[in-house]
N, C-alpha and C positions, 0 to 999 in steps of 0.2 A: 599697354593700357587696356583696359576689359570694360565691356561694354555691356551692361543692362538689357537685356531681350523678349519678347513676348512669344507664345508657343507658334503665332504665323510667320516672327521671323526664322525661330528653329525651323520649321517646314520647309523655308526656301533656303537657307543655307544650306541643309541638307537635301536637296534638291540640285541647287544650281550650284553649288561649291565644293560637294565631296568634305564636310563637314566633318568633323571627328565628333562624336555626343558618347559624353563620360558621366555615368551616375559615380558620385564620389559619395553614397551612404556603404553600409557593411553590406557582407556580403549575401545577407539572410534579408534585407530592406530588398536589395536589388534581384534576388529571385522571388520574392513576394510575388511583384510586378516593376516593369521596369520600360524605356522606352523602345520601339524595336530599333535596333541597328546599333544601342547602347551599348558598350563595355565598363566594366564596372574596375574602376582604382577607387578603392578608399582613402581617404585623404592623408590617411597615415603610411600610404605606398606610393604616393605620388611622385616625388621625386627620385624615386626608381623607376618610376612609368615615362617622366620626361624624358629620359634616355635610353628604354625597353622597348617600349611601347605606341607612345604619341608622335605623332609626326611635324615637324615645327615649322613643315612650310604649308601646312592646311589648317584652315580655322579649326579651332576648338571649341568648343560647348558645355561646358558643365553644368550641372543641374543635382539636387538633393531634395529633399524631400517634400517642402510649399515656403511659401513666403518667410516663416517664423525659424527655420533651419538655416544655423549660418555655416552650413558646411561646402555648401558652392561658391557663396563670394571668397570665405579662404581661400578653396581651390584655386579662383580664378586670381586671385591676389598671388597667390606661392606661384603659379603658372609664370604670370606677368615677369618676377621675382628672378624665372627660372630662365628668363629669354625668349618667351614665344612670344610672339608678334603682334597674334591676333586670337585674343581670347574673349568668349562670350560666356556671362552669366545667364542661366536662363534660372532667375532669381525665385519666381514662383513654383517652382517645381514641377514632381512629376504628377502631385493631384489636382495642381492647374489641369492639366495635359488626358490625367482619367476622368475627369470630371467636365471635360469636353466632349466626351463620347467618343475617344480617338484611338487605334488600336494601340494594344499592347502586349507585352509577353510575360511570361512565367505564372506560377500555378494560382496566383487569386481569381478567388470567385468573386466576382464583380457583379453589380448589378443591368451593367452593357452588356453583358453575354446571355444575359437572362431578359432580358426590357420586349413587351411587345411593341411591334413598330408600327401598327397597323391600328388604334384606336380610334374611334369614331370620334371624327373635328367637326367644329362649327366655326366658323365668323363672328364676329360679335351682328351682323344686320341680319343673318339666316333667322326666316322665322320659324318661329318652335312647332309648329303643324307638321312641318316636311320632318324637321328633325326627331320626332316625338317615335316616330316607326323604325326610324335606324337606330334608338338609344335599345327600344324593347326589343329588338332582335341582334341583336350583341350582346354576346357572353355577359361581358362585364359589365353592363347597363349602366354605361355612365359615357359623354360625349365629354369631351375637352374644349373649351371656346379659347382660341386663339385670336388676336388681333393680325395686321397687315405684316407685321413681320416675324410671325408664328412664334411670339411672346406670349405665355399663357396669361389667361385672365381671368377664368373660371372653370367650374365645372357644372355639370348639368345631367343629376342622376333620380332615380325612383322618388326621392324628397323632392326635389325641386320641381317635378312635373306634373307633383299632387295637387289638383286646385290650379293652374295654373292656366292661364290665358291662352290656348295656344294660337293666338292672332299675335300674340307679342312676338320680340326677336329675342336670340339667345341672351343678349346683353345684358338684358331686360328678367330673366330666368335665373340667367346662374347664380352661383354661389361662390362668394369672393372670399376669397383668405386661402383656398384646396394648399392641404400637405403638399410639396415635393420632395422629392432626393435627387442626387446626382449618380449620374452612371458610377463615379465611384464608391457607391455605397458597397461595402459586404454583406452579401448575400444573406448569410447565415445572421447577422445581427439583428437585420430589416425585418428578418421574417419573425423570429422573438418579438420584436418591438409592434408590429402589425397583427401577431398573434395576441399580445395584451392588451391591444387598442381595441379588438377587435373589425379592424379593417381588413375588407379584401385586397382590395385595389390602390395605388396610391399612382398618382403622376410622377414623372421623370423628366428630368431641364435639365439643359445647361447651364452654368451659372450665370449667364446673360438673360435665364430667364426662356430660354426657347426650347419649345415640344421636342424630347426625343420618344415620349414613349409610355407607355403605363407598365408596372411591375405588378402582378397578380398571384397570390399567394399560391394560389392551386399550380401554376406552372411551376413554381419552385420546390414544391414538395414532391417526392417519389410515389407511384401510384402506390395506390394499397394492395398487399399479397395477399389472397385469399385468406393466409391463414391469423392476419389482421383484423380480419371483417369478421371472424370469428365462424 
């Protein structure tokens, strides 16, 4: 029987259980990015892996690529099929898992390896007086207002301080709707897409919605060589 799993139960099975965790995508998916401690059977090698590879007296874990890929429930169905015992789908995949801010391996540039972690926060009750000195002396002149369980809910940059009260609280200031992305974004597409927008800066969450981070153009680009600058 295989059982349906979320990325905190892979965490403790792989933890407390000695867990087997198999990406069954190709093998060009799985050096993209992949999960660490992962080995990679494609699903068309699998039942050579049940007998090579897999161990049938320790849980197993399969996983592919997000919810819409049905290459892990097969997996975990052909497993079941095959006589293991205890098999886990980890149904949402692996950009559940990048897009949690969680590490990972192989050659993607991700937008968690690049994310600043360090962006000037506010509370929704902070009044804007105090915060008004920490937004202009930061780089990226803009403050993130998070609520009590570092859920974002605004932002608070050069527009939003024009004119504005600063006996108010941040709540009261921000600007509600701010872009995000997820640490899984690539790198290189972000940076296209915020070059047409003409955005510097954008927020980064996880998909629950909680602060990891700001993405800033200027860090993602190579400094300029003199013979650049003309």
């Amino acid at each position: 029987m295989t059982h349906i799993i979320d990325r905190e139960t892979v965490q403790d099975l792989l933890a407390t259980r000695q867990a087997q965790l198999v990406e069954v995508l190709p093998e060009r998916e799985y050096t993209w990015a992949h999960l660490p401690q992962a080995v990679n059977v494609p699903l068309s090698r699998l039942d050579r892996a049940a007998t090579t590879t897999l161990d049938a007296g320790r849980p197993i874990i399969v996983y592919c690529h997000d919810w819409l890929c049905d290459l892990s429930p097969r997996a975990a169905h052909r497993l079941d099929r095959l006589g293991f015992g205890e098999v886990y789908d980890y149904a949402v995949g692996k950009m559940d898992w990048l897009s949690a801010d969680l590490p990972y391996d192989g050659h993607a540039a991700l937008v968690s390896k690049s994310v600043r972690r360090d962006p000037v926060t506010a509370v929704l009750d902070d009044p804007l007086g105090a915060l008004t000195e920490r937004i202009v002396a930061d780089p990226a002149g803009l403050a993130v207002v998070v609520d009590e369980d570092d859920v974002v809910q605004g932002v608070i940059g050069s527009r939003e301080l024009k004119g504005a009260d600063l006996d108010d609280t941040a709540e009261h200031a921000m600007r509600l709707g701010a872009t995000t992305v997820r640490p899984s974004e690539e790198v290189e597409p972000l940076v296209q897409r915020m070059d047409r927008a003409k955005v510097d800066h954008v927020v980064v969450t996880q998909p629950e919605g909680r602060l990891v981070g700001l993405f800033c153009l200027g860090d993602a680009r190579p400094p300029e060589s003199d013979s650049d600058q003309g």
